[in-house]
N, C-alpha and C positions, 0 to 999 in steps of 0.2 A: 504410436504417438502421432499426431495429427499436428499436420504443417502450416505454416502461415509465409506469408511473404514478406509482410515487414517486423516478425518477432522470431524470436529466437528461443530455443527453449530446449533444455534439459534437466531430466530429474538423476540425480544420484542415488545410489545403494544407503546413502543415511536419510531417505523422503524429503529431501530436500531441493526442489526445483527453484534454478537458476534462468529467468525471462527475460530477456534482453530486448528493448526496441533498435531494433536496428533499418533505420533508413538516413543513411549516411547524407550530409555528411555532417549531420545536427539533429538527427531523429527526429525533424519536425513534423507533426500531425498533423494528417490529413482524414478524408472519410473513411478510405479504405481500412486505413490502419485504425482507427477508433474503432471502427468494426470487429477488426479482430479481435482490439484489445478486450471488448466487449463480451466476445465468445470464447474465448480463453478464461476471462478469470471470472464468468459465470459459474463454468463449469471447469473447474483447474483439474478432474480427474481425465478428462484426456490427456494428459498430461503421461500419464503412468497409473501403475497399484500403488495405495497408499501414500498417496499424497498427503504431507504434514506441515508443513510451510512453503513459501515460494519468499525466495530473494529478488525482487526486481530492479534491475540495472539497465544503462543505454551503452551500446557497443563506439567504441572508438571514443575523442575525448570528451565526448558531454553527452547527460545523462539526456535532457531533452530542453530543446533552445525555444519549444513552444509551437505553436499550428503552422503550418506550410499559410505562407503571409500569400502567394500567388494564389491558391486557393479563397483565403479570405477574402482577397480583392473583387473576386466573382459574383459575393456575397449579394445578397437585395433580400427587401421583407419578404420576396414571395418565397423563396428558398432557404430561407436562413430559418425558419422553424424547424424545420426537417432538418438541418445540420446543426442547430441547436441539442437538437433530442439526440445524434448519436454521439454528440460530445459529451452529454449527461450522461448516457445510458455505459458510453465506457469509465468515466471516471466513478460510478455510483457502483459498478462492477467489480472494481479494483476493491473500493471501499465494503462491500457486500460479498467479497470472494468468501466461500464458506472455511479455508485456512486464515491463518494469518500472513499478511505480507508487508515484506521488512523491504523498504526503497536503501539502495547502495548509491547516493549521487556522486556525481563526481563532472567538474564543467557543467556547463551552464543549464543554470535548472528555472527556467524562465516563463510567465504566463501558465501555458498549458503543462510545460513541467515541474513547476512549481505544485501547481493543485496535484500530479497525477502523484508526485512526494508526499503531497498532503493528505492525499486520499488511502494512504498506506496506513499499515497499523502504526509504526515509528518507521526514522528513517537516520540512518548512517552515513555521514555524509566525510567524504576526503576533504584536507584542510582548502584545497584546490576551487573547492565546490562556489558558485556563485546564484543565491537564490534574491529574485526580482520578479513583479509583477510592472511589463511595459506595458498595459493596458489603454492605458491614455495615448502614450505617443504615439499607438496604430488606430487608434479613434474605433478601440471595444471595449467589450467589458466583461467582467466575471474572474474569476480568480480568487479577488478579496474572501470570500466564504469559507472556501478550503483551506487559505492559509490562513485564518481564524482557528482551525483545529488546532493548529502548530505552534502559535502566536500571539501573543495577547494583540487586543484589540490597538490601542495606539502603535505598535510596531506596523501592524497589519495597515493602520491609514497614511500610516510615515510611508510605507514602502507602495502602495498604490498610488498616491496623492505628487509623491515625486518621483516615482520608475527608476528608483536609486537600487542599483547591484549591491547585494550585502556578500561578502566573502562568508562562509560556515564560520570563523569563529566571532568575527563580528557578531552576526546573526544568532549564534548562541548567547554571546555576550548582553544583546539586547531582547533576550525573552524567549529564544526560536528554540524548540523542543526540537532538535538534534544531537547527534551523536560523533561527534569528529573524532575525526584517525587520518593517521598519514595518508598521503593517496595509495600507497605501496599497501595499505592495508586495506583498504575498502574493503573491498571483496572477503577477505578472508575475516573482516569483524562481523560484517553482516551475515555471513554462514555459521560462524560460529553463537550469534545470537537467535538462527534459523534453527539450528540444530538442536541448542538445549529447549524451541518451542517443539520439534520433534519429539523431543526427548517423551515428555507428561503423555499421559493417555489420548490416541489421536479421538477417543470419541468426547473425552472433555475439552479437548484446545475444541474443535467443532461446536459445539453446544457453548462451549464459553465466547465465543467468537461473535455470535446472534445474539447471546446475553448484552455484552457489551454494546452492541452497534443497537441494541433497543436503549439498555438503560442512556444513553448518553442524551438525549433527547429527553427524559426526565429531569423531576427535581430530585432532591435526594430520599424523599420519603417516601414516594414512588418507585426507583429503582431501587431501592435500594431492600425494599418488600417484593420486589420481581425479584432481585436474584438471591433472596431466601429462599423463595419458591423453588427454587431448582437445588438447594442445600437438600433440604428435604428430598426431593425427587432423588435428587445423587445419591442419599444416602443408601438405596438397597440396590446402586448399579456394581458390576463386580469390578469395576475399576478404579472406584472408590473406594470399596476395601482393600482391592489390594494394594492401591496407592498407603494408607496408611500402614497395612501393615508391613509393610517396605520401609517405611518410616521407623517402625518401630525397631522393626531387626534390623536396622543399618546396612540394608542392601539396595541393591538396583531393583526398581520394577518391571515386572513381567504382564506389559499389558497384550489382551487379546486382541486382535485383527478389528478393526472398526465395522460394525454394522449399522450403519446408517445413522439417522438422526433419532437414539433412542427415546431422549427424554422428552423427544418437540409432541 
């Protein structure tokens, strides 16, 4: 397994990888760490064999407070393209990791961890959890997009427009496609929702994962004719039969070892 300095990372005996940012004492982003985050969930099988989900979490009390503000302050047009693109290129990573990946917030999930929650498949958050874009009052921008994934659009302008901290059940209350649990649980809900994406054929979560991150950018006549396309395709893979026929005799499925991306 391959190391990083500001993440944290292990996979368990059920394929399930637990990534931690950890740069104490807020996790806040900086290049270095965009960098990793980058090359990590590009490529999540350094990770281990068989990689089938990753749970991403921030180590000690908050998920992520948002970018190292001393580095931003460095900031000028001539530099700030180039750390523009590696802050895309880790958060489009996260969002493009060929698993799925389930965010465990918990404390403050602010700006840049707001979006890197955003950029997740779903996310789980403890009742603890406080998600805010302070965009304005450090005089940037960007955010609003990603938490569009999560959020209908008026919430998403309520919450840029005044840099108001939403608590998770607030923020569910007002639109926010999360998933609250005690803090005591985080972790163990978001594994547990890791696990049964384990569970399915790791070559259809993979192939359904690129399904999705295309159809969503469609209308629905479009995608929704792309992922027939792959109905079909599936239909003569053998993990598709034996997914049904598992179905039928009311047992557990025995799927084979993933090889690659068979249906792309």
């Amino acid at each position: 397994m391959s190391s990083w300095k500001f993440l944290r990372a292990e996979l368990g005996s059920d394929h399930v990888a637990v990534v931690e940012l950890a740069r104490p004492p807020v996790n806040a982003v900086h290049r270095e760490m965009y960098i990793e985050v980058a090359e990590l969930f590009r490529d999540p099988d350094v990770l281990g064999e068989d990689v089938r989900a990753i749970v991403l979490t921030g180590s000690g009390k908050h998920f992520c407070a948002g970018n190292d503000l001393d580095e931003f302050a460095t900031m000028t047009p001539e530099n700030g393209t180039e750390r523009m693109w590696r802050v895309r290129e880790a958060f489009f990573a996260i969002q493009d990791c060929p698993v799925p990946v389930i965010a465990a917030v918990h404390g403050a999930a602010l700006g840049t961890g707001l979006a890197i929650a955003a950029a997740c498949d779903f996310a789980v958050a403890s009742e603890d959890a406080l998600f805010g874009l302070p965009e304005l009052s450090v005089g940037v921008m960007g955010g609003a997009r990603h938490l569009a994934r999560i959020a209908p659009e008026p919430l998403v302008r309520r919450m840029f427009f005044t840099g108001e901290q939403l608590p998770a059940g607030a923020f569910k209350e007002s639109g926010g496609s999360v998933i609250v649990v005690p803090r005591g649980q985080l972790l163990a809900s978001a594994r547990a929702h890791a696990v049964r994406v384990a569970s399915f054929s790791p070559n259809a979560v993979r192939i359904g994962k690129r399904i999705l991150n295309r159809v969503e950018e469609m209308n629905l006549k479009e995608g929704y004719q792309f992922e027939q396309g792959f109905t079909v395709r599936m239909s003569g893979h053998p993990d598709s039969k034996e997914a049904l026929r598992a179905v039928r005799e009311k047992r557990t499925p025995s799927y084979r070892p993933r090889r690659g991306n068979e249906l792309f």
